[in-house]
C-alpha positions as CSV (number, residue, x, y, z in Angstrom):
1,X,0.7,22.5,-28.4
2,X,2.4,21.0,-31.1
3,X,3.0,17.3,-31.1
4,X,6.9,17.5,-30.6
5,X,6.6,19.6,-27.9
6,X,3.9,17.5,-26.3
7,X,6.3,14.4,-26.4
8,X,8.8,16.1,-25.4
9,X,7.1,17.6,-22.4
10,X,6.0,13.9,-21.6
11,X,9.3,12.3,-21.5
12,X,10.7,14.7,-19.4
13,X,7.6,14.2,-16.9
14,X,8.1,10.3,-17.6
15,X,12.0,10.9,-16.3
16,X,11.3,13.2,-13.6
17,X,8.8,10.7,-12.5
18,X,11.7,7.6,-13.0
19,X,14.4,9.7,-11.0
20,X,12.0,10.5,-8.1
21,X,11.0,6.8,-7.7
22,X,14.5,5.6,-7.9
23,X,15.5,7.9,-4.9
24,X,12.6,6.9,-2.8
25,X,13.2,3.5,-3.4
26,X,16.7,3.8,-2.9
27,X,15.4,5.9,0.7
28,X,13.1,3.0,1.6
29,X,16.1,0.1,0.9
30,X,18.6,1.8,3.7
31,X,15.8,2.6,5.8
32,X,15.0,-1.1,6.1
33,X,19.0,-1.5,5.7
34,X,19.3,0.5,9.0
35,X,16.6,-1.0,11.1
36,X,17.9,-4.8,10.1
37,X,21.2,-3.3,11.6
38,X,19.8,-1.7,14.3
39,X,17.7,-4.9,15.2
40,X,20.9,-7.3,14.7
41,X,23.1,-5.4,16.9
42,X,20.5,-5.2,19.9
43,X,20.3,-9.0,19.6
44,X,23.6,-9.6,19.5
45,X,23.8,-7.0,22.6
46,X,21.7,-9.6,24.3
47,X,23.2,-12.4,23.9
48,X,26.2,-10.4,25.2
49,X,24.5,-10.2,28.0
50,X,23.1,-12.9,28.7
51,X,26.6,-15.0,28.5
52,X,27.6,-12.6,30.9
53,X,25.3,-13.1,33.1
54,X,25.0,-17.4,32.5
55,X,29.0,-16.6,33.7
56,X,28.5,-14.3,36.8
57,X,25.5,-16.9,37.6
58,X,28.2,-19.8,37.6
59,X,31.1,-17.7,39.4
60,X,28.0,-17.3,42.4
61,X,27.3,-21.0,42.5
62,X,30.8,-21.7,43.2
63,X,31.8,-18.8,46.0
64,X,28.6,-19.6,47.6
65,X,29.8,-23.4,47.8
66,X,33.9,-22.6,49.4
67,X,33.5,-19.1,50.8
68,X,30.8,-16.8,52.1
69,X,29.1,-13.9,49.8
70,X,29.1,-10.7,50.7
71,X,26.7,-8.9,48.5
72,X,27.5,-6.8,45.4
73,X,31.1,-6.5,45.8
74,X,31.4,-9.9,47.2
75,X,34.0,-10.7,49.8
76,X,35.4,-14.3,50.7
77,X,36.8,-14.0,53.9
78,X,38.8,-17.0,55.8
79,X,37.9,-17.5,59.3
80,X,39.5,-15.4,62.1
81,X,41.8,-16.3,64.1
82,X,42.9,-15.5,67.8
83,X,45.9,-15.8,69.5
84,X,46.7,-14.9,73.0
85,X,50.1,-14.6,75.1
86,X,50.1,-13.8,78.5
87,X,52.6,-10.9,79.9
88,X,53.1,-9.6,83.2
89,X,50.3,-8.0,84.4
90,X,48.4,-8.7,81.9
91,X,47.1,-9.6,78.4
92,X,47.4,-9.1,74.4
93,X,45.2,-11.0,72.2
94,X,45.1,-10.7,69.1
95,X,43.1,-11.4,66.0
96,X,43.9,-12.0,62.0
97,X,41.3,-12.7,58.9
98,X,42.0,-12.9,55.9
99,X,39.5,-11.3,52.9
100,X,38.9,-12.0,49.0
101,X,37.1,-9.2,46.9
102,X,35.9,-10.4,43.4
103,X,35.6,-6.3,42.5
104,X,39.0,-5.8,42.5
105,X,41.1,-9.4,42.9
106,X,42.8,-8.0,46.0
107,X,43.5,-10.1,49.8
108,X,43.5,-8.0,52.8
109,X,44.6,-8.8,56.0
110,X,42.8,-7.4,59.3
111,X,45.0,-7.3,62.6
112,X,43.3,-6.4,65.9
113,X,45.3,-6.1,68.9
114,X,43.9,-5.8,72.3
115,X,46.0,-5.5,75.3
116,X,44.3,-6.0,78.8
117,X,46.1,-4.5,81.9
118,X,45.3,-4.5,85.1
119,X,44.0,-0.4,85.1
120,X,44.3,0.1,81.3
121,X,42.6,-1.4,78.3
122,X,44.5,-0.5,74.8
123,X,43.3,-1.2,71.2
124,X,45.6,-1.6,68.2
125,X,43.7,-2.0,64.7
126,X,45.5,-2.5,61.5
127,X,44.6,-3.6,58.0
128,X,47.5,-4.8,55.2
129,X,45.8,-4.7,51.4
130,X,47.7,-6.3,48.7
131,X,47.6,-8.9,45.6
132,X,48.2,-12.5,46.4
133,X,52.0,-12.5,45.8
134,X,52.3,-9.5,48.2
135,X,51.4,-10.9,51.1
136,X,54.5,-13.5,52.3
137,X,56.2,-10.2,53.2
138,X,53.3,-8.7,55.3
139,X,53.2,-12.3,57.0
140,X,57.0,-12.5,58.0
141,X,56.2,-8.7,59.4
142,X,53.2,-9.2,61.0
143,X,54.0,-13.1,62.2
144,X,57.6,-13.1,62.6
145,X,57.0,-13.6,66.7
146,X,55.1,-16.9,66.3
147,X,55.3,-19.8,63.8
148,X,51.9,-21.5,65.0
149,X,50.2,-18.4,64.1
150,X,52.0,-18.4,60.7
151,X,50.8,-22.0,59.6
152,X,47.3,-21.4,61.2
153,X,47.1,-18.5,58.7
154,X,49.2,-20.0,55.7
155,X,46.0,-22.8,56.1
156,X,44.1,-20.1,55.8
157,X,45.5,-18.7,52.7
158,X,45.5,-21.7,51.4
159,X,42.3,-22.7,51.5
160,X,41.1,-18.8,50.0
161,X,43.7,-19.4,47.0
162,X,42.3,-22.8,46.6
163,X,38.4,-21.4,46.3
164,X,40.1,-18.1,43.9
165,X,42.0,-20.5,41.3
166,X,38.6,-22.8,41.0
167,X,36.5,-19.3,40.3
168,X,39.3,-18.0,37.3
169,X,40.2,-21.5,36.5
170,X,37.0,-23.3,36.4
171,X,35.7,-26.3,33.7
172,X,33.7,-29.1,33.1
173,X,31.4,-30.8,30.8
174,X,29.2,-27.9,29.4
175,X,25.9,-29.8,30.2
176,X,27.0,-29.7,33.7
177,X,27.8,-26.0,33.9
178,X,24.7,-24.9,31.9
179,X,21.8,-24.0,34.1
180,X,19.1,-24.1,30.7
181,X,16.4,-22.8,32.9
182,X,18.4,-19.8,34.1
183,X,19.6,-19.3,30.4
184,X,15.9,-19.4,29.3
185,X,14.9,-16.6,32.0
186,X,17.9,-14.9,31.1
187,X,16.5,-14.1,27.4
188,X,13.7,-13.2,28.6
189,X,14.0,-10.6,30.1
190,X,17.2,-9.4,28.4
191,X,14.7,-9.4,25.5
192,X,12.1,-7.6,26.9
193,X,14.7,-4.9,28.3
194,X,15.7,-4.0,24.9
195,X,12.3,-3.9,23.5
196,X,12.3,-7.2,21.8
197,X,8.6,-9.1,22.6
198,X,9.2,-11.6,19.2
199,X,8.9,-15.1,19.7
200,X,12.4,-17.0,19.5
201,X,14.0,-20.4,19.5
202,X,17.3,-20.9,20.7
203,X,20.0,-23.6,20.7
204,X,23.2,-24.6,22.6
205,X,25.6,-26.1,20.4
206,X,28.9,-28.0,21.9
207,X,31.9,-29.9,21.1
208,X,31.8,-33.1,22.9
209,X,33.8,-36.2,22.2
210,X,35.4,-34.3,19.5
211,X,32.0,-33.6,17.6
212,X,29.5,-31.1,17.5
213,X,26.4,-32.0,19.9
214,X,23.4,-30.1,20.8
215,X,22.9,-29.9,24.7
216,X,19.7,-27.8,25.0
217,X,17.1,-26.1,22.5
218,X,13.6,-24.6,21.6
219,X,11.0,-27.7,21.5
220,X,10.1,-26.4,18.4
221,X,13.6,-25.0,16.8
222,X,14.5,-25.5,13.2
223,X,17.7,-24.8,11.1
224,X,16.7,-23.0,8.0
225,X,19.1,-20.5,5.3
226,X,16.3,-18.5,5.0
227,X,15.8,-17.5,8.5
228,X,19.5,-15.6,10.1
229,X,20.6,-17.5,13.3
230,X,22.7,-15.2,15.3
231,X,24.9,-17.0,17.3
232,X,27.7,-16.1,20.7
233,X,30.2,-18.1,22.1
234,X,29.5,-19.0,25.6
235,X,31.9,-19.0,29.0
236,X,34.0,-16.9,26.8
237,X,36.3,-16.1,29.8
238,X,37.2,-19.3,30.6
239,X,40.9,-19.8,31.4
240,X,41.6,-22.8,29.3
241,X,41.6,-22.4,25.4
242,X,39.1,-24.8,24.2
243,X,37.1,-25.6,21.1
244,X,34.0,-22.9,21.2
245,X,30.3,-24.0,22.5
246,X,27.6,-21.1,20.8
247,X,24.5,-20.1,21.9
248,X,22.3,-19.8,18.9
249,X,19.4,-17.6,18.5
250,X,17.0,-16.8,15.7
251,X,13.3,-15.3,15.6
252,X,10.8,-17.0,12.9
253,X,9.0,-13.6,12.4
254,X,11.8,-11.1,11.8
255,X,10.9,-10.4,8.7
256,X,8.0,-9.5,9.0
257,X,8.9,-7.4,12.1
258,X,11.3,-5.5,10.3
259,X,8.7,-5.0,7.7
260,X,6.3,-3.4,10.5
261,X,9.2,-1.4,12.0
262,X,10.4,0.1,8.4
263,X,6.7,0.3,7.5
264,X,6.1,3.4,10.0
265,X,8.3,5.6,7.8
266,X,8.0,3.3,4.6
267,X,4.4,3.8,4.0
268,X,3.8,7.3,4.0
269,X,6.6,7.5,1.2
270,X,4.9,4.7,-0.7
271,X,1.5,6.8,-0.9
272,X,2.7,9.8,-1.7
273,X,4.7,8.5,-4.7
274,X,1.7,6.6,-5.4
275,X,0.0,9.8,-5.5
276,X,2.2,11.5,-7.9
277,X,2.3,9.0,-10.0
278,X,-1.2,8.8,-10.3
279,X,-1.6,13.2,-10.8
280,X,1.2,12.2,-13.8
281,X,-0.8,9.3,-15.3
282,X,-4.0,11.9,-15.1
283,X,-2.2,14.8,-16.2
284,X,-0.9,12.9,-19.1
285,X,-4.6,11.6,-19.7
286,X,-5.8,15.2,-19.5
287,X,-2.7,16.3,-21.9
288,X,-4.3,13.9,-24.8
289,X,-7.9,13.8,-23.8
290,X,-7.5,18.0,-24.2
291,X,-5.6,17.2,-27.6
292,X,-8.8,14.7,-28.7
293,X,-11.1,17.3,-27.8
294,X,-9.9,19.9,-29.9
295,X,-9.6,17.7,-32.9
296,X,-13.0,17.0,-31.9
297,X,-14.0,20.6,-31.6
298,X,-12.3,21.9,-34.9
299,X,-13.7,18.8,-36.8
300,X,-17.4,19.9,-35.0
301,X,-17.3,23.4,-36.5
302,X,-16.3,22.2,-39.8
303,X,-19.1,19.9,-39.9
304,X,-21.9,22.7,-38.2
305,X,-20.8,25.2,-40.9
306,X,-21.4,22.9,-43.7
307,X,-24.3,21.9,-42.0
308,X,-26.1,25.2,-41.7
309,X,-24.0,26.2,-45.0
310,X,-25.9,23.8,-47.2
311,X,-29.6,25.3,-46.1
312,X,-28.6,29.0,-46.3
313,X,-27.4,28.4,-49.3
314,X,-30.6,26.7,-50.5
315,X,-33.0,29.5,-49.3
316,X,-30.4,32.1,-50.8
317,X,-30.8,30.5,-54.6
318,X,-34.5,30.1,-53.6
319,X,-35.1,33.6,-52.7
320,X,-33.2,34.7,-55.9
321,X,-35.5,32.3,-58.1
322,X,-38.2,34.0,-56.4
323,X,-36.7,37.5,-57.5
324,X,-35.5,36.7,-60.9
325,X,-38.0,38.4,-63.4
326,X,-36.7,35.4,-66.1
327,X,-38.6,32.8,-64.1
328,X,-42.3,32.8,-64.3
329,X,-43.9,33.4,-61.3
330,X,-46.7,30.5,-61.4
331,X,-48.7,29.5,-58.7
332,X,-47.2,25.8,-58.9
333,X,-43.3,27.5,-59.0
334,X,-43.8,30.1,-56.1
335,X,-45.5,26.9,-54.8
336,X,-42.4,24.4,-55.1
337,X,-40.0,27.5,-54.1
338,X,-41.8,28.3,-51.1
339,X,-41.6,24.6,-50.0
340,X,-37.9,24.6,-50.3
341,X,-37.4,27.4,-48.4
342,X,-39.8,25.9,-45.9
343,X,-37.9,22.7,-46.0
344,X,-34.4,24.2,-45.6
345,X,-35.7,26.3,-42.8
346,X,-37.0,23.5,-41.2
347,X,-33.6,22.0,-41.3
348,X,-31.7,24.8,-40.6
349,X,-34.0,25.5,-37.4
350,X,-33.5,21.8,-36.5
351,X,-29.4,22.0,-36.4
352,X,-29.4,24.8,-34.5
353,X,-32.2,23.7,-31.9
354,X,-29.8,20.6,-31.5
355,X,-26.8,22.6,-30.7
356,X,-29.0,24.5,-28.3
357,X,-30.7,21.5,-26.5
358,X,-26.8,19.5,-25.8
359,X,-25.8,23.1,-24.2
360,X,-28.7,23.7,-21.9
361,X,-28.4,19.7,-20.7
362,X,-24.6,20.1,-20.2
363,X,-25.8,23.6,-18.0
364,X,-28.2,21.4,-16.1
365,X,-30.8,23.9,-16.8
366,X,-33.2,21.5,-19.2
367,X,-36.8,21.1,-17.6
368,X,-38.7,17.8,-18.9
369,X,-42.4,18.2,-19.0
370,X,-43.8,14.8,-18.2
371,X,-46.8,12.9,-19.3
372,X,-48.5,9.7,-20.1
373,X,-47.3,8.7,-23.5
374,X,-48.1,6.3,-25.5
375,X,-45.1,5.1,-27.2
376,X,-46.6,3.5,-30.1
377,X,-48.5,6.0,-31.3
378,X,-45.8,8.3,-31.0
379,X,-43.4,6.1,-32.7
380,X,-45.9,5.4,-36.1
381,X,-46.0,9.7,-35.8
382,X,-42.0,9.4,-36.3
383,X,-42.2,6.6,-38.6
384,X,-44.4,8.2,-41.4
385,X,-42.3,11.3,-41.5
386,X,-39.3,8.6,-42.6
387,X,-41.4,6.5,-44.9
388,X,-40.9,9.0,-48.2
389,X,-37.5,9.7,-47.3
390,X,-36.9,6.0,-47.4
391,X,-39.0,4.6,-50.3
392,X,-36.9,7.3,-52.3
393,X,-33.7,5.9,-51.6
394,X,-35.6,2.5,-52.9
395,X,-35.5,1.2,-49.0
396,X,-37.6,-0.7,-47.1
397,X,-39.4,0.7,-43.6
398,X,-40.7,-1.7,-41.4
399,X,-42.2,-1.6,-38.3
400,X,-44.0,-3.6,-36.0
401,X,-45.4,-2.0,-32.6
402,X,-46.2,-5.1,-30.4
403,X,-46.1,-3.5,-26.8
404,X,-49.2,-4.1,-25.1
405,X,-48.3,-1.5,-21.9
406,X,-47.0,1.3,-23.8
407,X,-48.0,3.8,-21.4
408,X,-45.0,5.5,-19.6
409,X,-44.4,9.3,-18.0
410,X,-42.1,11.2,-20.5
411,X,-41.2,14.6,-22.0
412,X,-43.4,14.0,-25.1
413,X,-40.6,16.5,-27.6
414,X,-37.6,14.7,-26.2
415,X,-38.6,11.2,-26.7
416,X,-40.1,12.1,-30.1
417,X,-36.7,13.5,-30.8
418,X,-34.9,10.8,-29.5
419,X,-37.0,8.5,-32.3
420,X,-36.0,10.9,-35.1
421,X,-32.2,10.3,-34.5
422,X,-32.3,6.8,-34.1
423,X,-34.3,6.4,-37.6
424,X,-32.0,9.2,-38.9
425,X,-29.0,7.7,-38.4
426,X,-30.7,4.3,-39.4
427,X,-31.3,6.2,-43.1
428,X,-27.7,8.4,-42.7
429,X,-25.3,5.0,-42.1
430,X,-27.1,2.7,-44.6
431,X,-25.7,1.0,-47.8
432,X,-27.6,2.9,-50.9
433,X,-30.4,0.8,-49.9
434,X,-32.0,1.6,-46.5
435,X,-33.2,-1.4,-44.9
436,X,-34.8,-0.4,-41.2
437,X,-36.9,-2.3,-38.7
438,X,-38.6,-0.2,-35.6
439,X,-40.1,-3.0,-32.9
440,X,-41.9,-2.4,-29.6
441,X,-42.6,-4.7,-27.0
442,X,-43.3,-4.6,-23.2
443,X,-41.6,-7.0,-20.2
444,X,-43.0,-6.7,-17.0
445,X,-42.0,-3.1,-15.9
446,X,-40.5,-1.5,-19.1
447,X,-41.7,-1.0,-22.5
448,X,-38.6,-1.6,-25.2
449,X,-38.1,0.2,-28.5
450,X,-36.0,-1.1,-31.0
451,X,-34.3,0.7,-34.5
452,X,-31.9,-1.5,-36.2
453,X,-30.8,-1.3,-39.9
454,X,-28.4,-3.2,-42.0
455,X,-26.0,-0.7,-42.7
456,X,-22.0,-0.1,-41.6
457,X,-22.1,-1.1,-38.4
458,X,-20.3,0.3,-35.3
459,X,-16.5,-1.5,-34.6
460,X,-16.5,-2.8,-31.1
461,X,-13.6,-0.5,-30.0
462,X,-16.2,2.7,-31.2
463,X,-19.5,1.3,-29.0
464,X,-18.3,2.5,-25.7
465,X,-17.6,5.9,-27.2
466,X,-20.2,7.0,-29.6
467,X,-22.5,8.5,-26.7
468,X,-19.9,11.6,-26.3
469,X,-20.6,14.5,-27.5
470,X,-19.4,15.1,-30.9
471,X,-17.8,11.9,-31.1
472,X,-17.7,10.4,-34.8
473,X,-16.4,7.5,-35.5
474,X,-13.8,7.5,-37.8
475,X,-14.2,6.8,-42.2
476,X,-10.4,7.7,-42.7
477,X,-10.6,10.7,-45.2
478,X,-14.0,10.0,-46.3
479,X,-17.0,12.2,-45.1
480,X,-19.5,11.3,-46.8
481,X,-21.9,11.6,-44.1
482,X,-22.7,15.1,-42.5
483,X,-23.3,15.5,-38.7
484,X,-22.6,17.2,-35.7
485,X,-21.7,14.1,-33.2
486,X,-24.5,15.0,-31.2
487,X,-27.4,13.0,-31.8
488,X,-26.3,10.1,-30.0
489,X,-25.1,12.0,-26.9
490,X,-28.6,14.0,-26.6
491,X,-30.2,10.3,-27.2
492,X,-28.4,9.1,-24.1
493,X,-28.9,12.4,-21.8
494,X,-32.7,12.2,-22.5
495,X,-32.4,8.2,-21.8
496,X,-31.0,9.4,-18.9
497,X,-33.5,11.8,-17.6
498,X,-36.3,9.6,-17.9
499,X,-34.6,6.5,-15.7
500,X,-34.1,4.4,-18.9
501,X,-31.4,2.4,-20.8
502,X,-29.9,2.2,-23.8
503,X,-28.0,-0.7,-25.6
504,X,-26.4,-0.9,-28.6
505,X,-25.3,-4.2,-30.7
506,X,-23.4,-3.7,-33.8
507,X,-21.3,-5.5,-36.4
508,X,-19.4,-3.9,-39.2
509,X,-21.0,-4.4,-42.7
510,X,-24.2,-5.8,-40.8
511,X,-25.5,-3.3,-38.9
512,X,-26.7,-1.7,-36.1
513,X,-29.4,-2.3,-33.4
514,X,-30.5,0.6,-31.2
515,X,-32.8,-1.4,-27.9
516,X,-34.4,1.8,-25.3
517,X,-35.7,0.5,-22.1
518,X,-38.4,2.3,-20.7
519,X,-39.6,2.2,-17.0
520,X,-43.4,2.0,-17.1
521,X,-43.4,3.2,-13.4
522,X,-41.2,6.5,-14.0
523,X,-41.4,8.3,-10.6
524,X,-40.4,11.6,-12.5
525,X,-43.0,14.1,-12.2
526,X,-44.8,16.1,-14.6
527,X,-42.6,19.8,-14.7
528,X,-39.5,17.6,-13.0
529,X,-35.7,19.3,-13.7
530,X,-33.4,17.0,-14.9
């Protein structure tokens, strides 16, 4: 994929991703918008509520003071009253009450009439329902025949108007109507009825003496902006227009509430766009990682072919030399031809076995064949191969094997080929004058080898790195050193295997410095897989 496209395709992820958390943020702002709303209006249905019932508790008090309650429809009725008149042969009594209903506002008058005879009893019921004001009419019908009987009920109806006018027409100092124990019940369970277990303060504001007092709150309440006080006007029926008294309300933990009640929706959202947005960040990673790879790749098989093209070619002009009838065929020139070949086939065999050995460990299928080794005798082994190599290039070799326990189980190959790249890159990323130091010591349970040299050096932003395969760190254009990438990454596989450590310290221009920790009590086996 070209780059263009690449970006391309990323920006339109990076917008697709943009648009996707705008609507779910967008989702998760009215959600929360709709349970605030939803939560405001059930308070504010409670304090409806309980005003109505702080009313209805107050309209009680004062029936059950002047009349007599009849239960859920409650009916104030005046006492009865009889009159009797005697006829000949016998007698009519008769009786009148007089009734108040708070369901309906209505008065209704009950007549019983019971005529006694001297062989006949006779019973005459009758009821008259009306408002108030209907009611001097049904009087002058019904008491037309006897004044006394008239005032005696007028009294009556009186006293019943008296008791209704008080009820619609009732006052006072608040702090005398306001029963604060009843109001605190009230909310309580009005509360609970609608859900609502939150703790709560309240307050009772009124205007007295012209100013704004408080006649009954919380112990604990406090007036803050940043907490919403919802506030309702109480005795909001009363007759007379008057300056309003509130009862206040507000809940210290709504907030957080809220949070909790929007959370049961909000939270699955939250982690499924935190998924996506993780699978994009991966996908992009995977986008250049794949991109890094392949530069990695193509520059891999440029240096392989001009790795194994530089020994082939060598044992091609070799074997011509060998063939060409112009050179004499001496013992000390088939000698010296011979060696090259050997030399280059050495090489060759070497690249190729490299290759090999980082693709059976990446297949898991690489057996390590442990033993007691003594590491530094097998380090000197590795050492004097380097020693010509190195006095040629005018450098210095030294080495100084001071590990007293140098005994550990290892794959005797492995770990001598894990030597050979350390020195080789030692000789490889030196200034034109190799100057290497090989060091062994033992600490307690590990045995430590050490290759450093004074050449390029490693940037820090390249140490973390150079253990991948085929990793090389950048020269710019310049390749004037030839390698696969791999020697560092089969260093640290076989490192790996045998329960070790490796640490690198570099500086550019001063060098590098290689430090292998060994276990001396490796519980790997002889014949082990790794």
């Amino acid at each position: 994929m070209s780059r263009n496209k690449l970006i391309t395709l990323i920006v339109i992820m990076a917008l697709v991703m943009t648009g996707l958390i705008i609507v779910q943020t967008n989702s998760i702002r009215q959600a929360a918008n709709i349970r605030e709303e939803q939560f405001d209006q059930t308070v504010r249905q409670v304090l409806s509520d309980v005003v109505r019932r702080i009313e209805d508790h107050e309209a009680q008090l004062i029936l059950e003071e002047e009349l007599l309650s009849a239960g859920n429809g409650i009916s104030i009725s005046a006492n009865q009253d009889m009159l009797s008149r005697n006829l000949p042969g016998g007698v009519i009594r008769q009786n009148y009450s007089l009734s108040f209903r708070l369901s309906d506002q209505s008065q209704t008058i009950h007549q019983q009439m019971e005529m006694v005879f001297s062989d006949t009893i006779l019973n005459q019921m009758g009821t008259t329902r009306g408002m108030p004001g209907d009611f001097p009419s049904a009087f002058d019908k019904l008491l037309d025949y006897d004044a006394q009987q008239r005032r005696l009920l007028e009294s009556r109806l009186k006293e019943s108007t008296q008791a209704i006018e008080r009820y619609f027409f009732r006052g006072g100092p608040i702090e005398e109507r306001l029963d604060v124990e009843f109001l605190e019940n009230a909310l309580n369970e009005e509360l609970k009825t609608q859900g609502i277990t939150l703790d709560y303060k309240f307050m009772v504001k009124a205007f007295l003496r012209g100013e704004e007092e408080i006649i009954a709150a919380s112990p604990d309440y406090r007036t803050s902006k940043r907490v919403k006080e919802y506030n309702y006007p109480l005795f909001p029926n009363d007759y007379e227009i008057r300056k309003a008294n509130y009862l206040i309300l507000y809940f210290p933990k709504r907030t957080g509430y809220l949070l909790n009640l929007t959370g049961i929706m909000v939270i699955p959202i939250m982690i499924l766009t935190g998924l996506l947005i993780a699978i994009f960040s991966y996908t992009i990673w995977i986008i250049f990682r794949q991109k890094k790879l392949s530069q990695i790749k193509n520059d891999f098989i440029n240096n392989m072919t001009h790795e194994l093209k530089t020994p082939i070619s060598t044992i091609s002009l070799a074997s011509q030399m060998l063939q060409d009838g112009s050179i004499a065929n001496t013992p000390k020139t088939i000698e010296h031809i011979s060696g090259v070949i050997f030399q280059e086939s050495k090489r060759l065999s070497f690249q190729v076995e490299k290759v090999l050995q980082m693709a059976i460990f990446n297949e898991g299928r690489m057996k390590l064949r442990f033993k007691d080794i003594k590491l530094n005798e097998l380090v000197k082994g590795v050492i004097g191969n380097f020693e010509l190599r190195v006095k040629n290039s005018n450098g210095h070799l030294n080495y100084e094997l001071n590990a007293k326990h140098d005994i550990f189980k290892g794959d005797e190959v492995h770990i001598t080929n894990v030597v050979f790249n350390l020195l080789d890159n030692a000789v490889k990323y030196s200034n034109e004058v190799p100057e290497i130091s090989v060091t062994t010591e033992s600490r307690r349970d590990v045995v430590i080898l050490s290759v450093a040299d004074k050449g390029i050096g490693i940037a820090k932003e390249h140490q973390s790195q150079i253990f991948e395969r085929f990793y090389r760190v950048p020269t710019g254009n310049v390749h004037n050193v030839k390698g696969f990438g791999l020697g560092l990454s089969y260093v640290k596989k076989i490192i790996d295997a045998h329960n070790g450590k490796i640490i690198v310290e570099s500086l550019p221009n001063k060098g590098t410095k290689f430090s292998i920790f060994f276990p001396l009590n490796n519980k790997k086996n002889h014949g082990s897989e790794s």
